[in-house]
N, CA and C of each residue as an Amber inpcrd file, in Angstrom:
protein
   528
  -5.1840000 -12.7440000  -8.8250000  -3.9430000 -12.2950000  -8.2170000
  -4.1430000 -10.9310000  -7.5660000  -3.1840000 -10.5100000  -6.4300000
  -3.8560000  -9.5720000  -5.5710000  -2.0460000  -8.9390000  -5.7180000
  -2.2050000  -7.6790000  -6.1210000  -0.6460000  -6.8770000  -5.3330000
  -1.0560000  -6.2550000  -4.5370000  -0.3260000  -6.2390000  -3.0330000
  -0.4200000  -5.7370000  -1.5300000   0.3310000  -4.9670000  -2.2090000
   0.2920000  -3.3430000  -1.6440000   0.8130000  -2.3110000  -1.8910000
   0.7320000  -1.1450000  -0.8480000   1.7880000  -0.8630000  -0.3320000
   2.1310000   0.2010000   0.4720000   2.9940000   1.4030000  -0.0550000
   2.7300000   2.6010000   0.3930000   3.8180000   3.8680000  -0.2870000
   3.6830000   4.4550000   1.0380000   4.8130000   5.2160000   0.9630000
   5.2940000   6.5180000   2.0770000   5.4890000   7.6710000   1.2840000
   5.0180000   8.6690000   1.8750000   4.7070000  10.0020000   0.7150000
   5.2240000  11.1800000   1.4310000   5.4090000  11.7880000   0.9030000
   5.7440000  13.8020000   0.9560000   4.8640000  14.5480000   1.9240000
   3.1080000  14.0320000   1.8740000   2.2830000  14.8210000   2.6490000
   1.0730000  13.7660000   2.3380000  -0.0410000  14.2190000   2.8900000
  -1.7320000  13.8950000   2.8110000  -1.9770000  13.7500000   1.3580000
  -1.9850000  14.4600000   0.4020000  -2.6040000  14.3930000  -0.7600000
  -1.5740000  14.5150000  -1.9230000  -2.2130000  13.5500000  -2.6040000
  -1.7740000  13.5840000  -4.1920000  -1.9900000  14.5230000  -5.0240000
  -3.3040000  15.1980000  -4.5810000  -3.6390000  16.3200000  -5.6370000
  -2.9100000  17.6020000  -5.3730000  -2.6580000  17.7820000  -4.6460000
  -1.7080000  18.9440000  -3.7910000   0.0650000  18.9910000  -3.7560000
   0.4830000  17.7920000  -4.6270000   1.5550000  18.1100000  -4.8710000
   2.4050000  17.0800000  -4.1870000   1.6830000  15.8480000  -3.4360000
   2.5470000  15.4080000  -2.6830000   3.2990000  14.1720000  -3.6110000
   4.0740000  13.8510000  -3.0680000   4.9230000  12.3740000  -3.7090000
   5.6250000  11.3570000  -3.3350000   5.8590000  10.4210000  -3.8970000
   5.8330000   9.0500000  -3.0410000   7.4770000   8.9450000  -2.8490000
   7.8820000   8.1140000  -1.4590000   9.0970000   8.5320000  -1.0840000
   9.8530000   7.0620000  -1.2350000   8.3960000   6.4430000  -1.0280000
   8.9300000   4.7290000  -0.7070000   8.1040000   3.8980000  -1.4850000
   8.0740000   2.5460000  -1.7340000   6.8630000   1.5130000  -2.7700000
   7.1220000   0.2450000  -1.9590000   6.3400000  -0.3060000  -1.6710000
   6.5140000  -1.7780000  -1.3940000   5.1650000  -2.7120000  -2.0660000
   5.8010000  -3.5440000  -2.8240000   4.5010000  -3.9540000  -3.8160000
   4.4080000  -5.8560000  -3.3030000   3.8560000  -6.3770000  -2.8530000
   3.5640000  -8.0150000  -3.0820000   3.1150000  -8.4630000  -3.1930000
   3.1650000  -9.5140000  -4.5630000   2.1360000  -9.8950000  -5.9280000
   1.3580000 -11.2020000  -4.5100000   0.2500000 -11.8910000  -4.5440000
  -0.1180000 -12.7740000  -3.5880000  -0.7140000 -13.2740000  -4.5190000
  -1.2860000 -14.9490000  -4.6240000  -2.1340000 -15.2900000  -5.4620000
  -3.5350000 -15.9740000  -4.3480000  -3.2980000 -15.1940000  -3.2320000
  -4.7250000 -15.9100000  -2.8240000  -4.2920000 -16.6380000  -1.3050000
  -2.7840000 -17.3520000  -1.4710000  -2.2590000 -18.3870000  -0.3770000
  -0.7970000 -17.9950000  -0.0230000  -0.1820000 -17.0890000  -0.8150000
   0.9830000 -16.8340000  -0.3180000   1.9040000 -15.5430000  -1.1730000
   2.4460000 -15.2990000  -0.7450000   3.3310000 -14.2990000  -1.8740000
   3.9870000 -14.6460000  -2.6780000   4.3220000 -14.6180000  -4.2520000
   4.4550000 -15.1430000  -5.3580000   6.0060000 -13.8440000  -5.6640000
   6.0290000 -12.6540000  -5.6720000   6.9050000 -11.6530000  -6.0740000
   6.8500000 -10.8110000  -5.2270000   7.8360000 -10.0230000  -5.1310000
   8.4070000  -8.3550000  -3.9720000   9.2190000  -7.4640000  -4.8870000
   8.8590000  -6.2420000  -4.6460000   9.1350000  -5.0540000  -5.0830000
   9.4650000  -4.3770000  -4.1370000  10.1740000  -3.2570000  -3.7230000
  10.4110000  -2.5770000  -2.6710000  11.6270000  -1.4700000  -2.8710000
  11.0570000  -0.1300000  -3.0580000  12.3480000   0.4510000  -2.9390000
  12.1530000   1.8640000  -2.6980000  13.2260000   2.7990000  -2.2060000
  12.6500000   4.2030000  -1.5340000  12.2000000   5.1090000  -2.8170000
  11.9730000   5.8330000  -3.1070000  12.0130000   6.8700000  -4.1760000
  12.1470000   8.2960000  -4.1230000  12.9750000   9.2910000  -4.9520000
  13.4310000  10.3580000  -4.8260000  12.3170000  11.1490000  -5.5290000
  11.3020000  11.7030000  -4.2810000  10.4480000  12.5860000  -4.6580000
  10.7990000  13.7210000  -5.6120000  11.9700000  14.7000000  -5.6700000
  12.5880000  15.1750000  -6.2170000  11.7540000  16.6100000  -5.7240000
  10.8440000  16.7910000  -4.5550000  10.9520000  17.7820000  -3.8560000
  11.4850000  17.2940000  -2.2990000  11.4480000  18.5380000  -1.3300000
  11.8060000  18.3010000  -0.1810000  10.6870000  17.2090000   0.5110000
  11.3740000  16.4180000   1.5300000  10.7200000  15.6980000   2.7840000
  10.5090000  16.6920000   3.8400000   8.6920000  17.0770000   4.0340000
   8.6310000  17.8980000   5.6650000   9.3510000  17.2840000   7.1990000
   9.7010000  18.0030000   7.8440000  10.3300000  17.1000000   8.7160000
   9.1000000  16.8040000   9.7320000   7.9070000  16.5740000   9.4760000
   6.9910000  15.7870000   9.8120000   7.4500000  14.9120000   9.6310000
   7.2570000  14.3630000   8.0890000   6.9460000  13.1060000   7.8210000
   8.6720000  12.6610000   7.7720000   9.3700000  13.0590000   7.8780000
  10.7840000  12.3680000   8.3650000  10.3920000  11.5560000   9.9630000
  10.0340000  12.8570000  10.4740000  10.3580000  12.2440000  12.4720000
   8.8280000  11.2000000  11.6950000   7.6640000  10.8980000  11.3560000
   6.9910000   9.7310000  11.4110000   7.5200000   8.5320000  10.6420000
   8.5680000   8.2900000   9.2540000   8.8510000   7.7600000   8.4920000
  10.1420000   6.8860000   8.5320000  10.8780000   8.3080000   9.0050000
  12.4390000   8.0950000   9.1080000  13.1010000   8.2010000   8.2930000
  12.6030000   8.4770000   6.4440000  12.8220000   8.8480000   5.4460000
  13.3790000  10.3240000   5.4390000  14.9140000  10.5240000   4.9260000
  14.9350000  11.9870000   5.1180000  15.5220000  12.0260000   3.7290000
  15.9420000  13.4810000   3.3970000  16.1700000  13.6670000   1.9720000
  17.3400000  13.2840000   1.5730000  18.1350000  13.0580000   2.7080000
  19.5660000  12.4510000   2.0400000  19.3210000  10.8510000   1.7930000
  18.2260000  10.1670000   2.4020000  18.1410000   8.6210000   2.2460000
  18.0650000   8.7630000   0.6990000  16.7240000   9.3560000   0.0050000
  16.4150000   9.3050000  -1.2330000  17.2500000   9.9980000  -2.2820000
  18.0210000  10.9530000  -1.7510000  19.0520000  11.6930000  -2.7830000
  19.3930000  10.4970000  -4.1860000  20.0090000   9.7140000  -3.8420000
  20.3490000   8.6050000  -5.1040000  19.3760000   7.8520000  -5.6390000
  18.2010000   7.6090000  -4.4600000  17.2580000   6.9730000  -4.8680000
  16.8130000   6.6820000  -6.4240000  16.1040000   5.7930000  -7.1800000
  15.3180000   6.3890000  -8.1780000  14.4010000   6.8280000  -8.1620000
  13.7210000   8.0440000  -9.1820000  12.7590000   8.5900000  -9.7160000
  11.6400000   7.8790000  -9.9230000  10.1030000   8.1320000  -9.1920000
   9.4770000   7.4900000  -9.9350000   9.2760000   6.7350000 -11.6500000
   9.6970000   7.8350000 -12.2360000   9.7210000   7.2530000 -13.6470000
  10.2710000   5.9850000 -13.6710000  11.5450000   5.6610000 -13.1690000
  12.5840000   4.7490000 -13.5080000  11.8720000   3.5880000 -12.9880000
  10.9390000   3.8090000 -11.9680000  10.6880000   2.6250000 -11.6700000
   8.9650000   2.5380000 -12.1400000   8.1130000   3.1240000 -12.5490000
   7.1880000   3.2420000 -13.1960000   7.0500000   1.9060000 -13.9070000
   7.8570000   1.2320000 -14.7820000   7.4360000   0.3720000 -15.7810000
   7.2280000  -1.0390000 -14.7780000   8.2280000  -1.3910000 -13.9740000
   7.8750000  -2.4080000 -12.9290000   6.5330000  -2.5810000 -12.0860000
   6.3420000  -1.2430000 -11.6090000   5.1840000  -0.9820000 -10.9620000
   3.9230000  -1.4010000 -11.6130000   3.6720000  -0.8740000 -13.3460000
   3.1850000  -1.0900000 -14.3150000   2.9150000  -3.0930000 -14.5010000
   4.0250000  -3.5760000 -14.4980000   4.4450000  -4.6430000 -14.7260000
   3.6230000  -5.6240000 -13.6620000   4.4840000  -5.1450000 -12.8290000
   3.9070000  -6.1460000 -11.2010000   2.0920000  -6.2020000 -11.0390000
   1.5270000  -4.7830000 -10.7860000   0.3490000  -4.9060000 -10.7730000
  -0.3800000  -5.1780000 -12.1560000   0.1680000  -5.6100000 -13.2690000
  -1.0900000  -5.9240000 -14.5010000  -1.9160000  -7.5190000 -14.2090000
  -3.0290000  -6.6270000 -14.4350000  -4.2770000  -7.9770000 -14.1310000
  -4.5200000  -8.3300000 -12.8170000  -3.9490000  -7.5060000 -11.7360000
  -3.9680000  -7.5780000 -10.4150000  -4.9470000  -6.6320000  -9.8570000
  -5.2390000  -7.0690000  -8.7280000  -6.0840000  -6.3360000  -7.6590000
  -5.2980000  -5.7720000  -6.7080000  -5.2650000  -4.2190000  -6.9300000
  -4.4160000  -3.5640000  -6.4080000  -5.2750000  -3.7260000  -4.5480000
  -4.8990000  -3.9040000  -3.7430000  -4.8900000  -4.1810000  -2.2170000
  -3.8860000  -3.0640000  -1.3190000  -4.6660000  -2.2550000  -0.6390000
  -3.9080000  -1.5620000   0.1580000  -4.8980000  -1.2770000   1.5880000
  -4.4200000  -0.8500000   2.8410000  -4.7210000  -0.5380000   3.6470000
  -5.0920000   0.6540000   3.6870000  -6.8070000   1.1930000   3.3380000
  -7.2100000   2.9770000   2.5860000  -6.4710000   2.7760000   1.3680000
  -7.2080000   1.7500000   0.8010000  -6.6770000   2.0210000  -0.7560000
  -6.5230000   3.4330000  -1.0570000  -7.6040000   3.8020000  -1.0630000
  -8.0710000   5.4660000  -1.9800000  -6.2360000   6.0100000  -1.7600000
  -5.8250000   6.1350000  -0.6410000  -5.1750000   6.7940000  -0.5040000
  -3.3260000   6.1280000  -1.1610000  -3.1630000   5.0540000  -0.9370000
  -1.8660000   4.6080000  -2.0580000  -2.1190000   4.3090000  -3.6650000
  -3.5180000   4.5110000  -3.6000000  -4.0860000   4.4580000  -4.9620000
  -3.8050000   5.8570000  -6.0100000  -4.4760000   6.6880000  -5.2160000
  -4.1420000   8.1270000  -5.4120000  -2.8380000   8.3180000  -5.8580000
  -2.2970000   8.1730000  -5.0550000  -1.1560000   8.7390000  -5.1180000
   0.0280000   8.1790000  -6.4990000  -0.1670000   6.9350000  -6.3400000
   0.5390000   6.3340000  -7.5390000  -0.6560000   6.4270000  -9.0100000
  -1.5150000   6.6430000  -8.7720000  -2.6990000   7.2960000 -10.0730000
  -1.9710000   8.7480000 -10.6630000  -1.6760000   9.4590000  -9.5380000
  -1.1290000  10.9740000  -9.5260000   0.0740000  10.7510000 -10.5360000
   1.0420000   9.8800000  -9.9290000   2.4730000   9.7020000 -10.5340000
   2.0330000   9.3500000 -11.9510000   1.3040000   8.5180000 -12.1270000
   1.5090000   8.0150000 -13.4910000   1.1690000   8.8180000 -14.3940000
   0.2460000   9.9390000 -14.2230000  -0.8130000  10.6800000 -14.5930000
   0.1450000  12.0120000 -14.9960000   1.1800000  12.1320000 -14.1170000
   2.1360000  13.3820000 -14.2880000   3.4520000  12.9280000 -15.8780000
   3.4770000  11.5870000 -15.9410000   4.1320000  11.2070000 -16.4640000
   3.9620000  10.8980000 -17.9370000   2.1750000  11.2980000 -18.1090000
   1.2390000  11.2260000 -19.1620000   0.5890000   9.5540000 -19.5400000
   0.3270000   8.7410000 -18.4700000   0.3780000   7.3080000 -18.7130000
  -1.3310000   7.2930000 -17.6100000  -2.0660000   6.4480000 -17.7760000
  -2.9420000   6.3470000 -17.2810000  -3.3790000   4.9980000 -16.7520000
  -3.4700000   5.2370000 -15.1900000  -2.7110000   4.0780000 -14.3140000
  -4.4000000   3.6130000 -13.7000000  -5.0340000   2.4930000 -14.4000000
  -6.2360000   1.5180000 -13.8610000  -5.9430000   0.1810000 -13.3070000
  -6.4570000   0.0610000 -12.1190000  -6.6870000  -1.3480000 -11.3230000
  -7.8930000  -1.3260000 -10.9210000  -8.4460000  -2.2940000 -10.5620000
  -9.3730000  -2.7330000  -9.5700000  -8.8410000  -2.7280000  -8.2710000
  -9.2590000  -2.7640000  -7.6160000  -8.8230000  -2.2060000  -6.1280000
  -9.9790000  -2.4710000  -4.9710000  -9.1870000  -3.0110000  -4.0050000
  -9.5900000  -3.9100000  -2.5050000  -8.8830000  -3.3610000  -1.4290000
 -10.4290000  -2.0080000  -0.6240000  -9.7160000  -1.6920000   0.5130000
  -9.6300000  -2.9270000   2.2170000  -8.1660000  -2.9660000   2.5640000
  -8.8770000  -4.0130000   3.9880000  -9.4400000  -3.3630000   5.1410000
  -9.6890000  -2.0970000   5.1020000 -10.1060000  -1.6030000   5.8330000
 -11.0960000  -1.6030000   5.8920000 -12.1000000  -1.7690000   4.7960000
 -13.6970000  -2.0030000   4.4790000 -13.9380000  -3.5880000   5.0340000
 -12.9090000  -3.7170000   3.7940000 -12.4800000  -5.9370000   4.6540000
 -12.9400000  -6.2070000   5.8300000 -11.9700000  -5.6480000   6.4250000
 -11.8120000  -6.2070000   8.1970000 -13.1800000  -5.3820000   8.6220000
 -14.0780000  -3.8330000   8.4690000 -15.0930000  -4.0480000   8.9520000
 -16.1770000  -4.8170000   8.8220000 -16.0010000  -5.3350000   7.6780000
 -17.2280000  -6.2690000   6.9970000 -16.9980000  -8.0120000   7.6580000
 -15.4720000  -8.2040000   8.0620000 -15.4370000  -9.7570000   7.9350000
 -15.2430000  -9.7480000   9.4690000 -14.3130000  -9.0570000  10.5110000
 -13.9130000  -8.7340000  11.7940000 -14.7760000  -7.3330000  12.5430000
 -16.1100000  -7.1980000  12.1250000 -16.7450000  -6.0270000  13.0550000
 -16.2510000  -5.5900000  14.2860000 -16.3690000  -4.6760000  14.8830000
 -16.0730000  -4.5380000  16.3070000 -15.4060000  -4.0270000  16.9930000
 -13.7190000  -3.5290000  15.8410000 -12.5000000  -3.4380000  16.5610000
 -13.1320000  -1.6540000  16.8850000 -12.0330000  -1.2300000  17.9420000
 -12.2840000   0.1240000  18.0840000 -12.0580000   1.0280000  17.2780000
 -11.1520000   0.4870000  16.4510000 -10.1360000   1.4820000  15.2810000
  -9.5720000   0.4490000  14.0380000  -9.4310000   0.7230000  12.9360000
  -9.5520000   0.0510000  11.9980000  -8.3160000   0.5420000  11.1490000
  -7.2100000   1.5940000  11.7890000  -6.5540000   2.0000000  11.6550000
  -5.1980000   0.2310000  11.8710000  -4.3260000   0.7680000  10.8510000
  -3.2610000  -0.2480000  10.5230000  -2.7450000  -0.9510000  11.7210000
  -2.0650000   0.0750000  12.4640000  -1.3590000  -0.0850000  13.5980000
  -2.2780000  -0.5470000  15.0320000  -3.3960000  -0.3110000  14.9490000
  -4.6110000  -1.0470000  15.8770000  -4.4720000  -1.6360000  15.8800000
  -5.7620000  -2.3320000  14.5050000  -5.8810000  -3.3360000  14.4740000
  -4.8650000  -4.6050000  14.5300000  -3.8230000  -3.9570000  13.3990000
  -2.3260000  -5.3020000  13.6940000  -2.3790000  -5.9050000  15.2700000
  -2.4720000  -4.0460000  16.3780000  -1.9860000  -5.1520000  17.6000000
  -3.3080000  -5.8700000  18.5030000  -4.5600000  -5.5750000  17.6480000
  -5.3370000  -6.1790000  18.1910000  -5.3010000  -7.8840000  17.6530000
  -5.1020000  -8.0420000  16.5040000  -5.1020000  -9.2080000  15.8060000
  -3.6180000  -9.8180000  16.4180000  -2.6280000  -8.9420000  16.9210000
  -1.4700000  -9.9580000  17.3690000  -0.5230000 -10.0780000  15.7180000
  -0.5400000  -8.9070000  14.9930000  -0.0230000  -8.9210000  13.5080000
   1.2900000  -8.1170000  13.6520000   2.5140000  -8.6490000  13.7150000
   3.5610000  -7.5760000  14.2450000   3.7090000  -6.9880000  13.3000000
   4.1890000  -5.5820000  13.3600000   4.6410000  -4.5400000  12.0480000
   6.3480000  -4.3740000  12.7770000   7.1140000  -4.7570000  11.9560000
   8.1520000  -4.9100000  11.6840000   8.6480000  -4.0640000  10.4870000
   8.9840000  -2.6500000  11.1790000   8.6450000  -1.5900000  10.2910000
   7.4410000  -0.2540000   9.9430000   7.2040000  -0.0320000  11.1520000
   5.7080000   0.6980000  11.2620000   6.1030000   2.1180000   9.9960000
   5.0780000   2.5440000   9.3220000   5.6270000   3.7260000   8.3930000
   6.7290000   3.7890000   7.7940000   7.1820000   2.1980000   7.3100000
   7.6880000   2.3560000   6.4160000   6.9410000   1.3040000   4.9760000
   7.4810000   1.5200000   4.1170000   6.4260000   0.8940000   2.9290000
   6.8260000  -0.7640000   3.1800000   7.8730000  -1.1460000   3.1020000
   7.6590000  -2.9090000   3.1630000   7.2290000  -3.1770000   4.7760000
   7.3390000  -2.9330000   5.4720000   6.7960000  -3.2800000   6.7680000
   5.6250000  -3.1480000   7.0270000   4.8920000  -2.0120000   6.4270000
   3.4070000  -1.6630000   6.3580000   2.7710000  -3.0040000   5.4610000
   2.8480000  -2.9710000   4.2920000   2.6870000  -3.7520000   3.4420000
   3.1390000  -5.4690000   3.6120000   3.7440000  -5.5640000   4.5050000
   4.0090000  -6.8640000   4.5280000   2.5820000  -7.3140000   6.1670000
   2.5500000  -6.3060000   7.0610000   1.6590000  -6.4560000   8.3420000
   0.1680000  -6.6520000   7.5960000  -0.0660000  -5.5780000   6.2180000
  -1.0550000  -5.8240000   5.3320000  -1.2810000  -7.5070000   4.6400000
  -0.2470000  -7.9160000   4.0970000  -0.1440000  -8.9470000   3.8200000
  -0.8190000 -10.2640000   4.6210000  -0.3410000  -9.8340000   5.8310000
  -1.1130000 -10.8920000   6.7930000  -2.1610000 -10.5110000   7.4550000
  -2.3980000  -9.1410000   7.0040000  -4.2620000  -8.9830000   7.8210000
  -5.0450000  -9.4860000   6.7470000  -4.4240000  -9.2880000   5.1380000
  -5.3030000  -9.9030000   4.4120000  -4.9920000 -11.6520000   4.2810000
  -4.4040000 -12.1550000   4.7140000  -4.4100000 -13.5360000   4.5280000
  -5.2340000 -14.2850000   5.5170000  -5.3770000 -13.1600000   6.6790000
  -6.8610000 -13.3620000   7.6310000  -7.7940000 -13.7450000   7.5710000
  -7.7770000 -12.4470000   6.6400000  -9.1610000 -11.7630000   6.1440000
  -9.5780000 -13.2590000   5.1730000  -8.6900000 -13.2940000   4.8810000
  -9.2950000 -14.7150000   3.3780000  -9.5190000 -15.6840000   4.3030000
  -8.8100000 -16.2240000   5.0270000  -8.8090000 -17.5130000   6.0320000
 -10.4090000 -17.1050000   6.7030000 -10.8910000 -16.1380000   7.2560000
 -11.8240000 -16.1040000   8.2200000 -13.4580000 -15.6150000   7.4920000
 -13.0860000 -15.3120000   6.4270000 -14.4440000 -14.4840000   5.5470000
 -15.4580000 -15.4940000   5.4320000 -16.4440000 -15.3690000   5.6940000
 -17.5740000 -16.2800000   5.8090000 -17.7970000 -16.7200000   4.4980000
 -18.0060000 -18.3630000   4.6430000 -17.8140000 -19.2380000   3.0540000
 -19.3870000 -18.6380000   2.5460000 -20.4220000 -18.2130000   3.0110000
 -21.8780000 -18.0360000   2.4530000 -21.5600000 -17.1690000   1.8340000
 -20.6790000 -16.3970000   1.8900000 -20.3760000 -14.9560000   0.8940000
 -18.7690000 -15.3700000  -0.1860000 -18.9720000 -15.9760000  -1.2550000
 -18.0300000 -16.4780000  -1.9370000 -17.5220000 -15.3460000  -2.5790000
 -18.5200000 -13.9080000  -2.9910000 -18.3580000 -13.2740000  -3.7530000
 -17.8690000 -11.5970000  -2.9330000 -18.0220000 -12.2740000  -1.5720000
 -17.4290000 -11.0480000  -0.6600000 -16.4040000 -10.4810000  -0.9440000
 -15.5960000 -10.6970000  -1.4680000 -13.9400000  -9.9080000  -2.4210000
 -14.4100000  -8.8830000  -3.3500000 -15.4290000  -9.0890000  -4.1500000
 -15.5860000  -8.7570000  -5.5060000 -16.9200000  -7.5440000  -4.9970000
 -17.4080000  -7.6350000  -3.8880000 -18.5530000  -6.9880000  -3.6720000
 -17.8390000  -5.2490000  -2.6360000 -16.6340000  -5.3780000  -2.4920000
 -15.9770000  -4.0580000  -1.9580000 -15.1230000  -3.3370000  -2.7560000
């Protein structure tokens, strides 16, 4: 089982203080999506108005929002025994590693970047970046920078990626 996972965050780094604004999680078993998670979250510091004008997330969206914590145990829940899947894992990995880590809980997956994916299975493209590649592949993002729209355009680069991965490499998943 694979959870596709997207977040929208505060800034660049987890280690620096940043925090997640948005989650979009979808459990896949290989052929289709099985469960959805999705919801904004109240960093409980300010949004730069960077990442507002890129996101559209501003601090009054999340004001009511919940707290990571509150939603922590789902998150917990959804991805157990899963292969956490993100577009630059490292980086939605991080970040929800960070959260859990602040909360005193210690947050392990296995983890599948498609960005390694698609260079290994689709060589070639110019940019390997989300929003590229989608419009090179013809993958609409319906929702650019935001977490379920990201994560759902993910969804179908990796259902690609599975459809097109060369059968001589059975173990090509397990080897990134």
């Amino acid at each position: 089982m694979y959870s596709i996972i997207d977040i929208e965050t505060t800034g660049n780094s987890a280690l620096n203080g940043g925090k997640i604004t948005e989650v979009a999680i979808y459990n896949h078993n290989g052929v289709e999506i099985i469960d959805s998670f999705s919801t904004l979250i109240n960093p409980e510091i300010n949004i730069p108005w960077y990442i507002t004008n890129l996101t559209g997330i501003d601090n009054s969206m999340v004001a009511d929002a919940p707290k990571f914590y509150q939603v922590a145990k789902k998150i917990v829940e959804m991805t157990a025994g899963n292969i956490f899947v993100a577009h630059n894992v490292n980086f939605d990995y991080q970040f929800i590693k960070q959260e859990f880590k602040s909360l005193g809980y210690e947050y392990n997956r296995n983890k599948l970047c498609t960005v390694q994916l698609s260079r290994k299975i689709i060589p070639g493209h110019r940019s390997y970046s989300l929003g590229k590649l989608c419009d090179d592949l013809n993958i609409k993002i319906d929702g650019r920078h935001r977490a379920a729209g990201d994560a759902l355009a993910t969804v179908q680069l990796f259902e690609l990626l599975m459809k097109t991965k060369n059968e001589s490499e059975p173990n090509l998943f397990s080897s990134i």
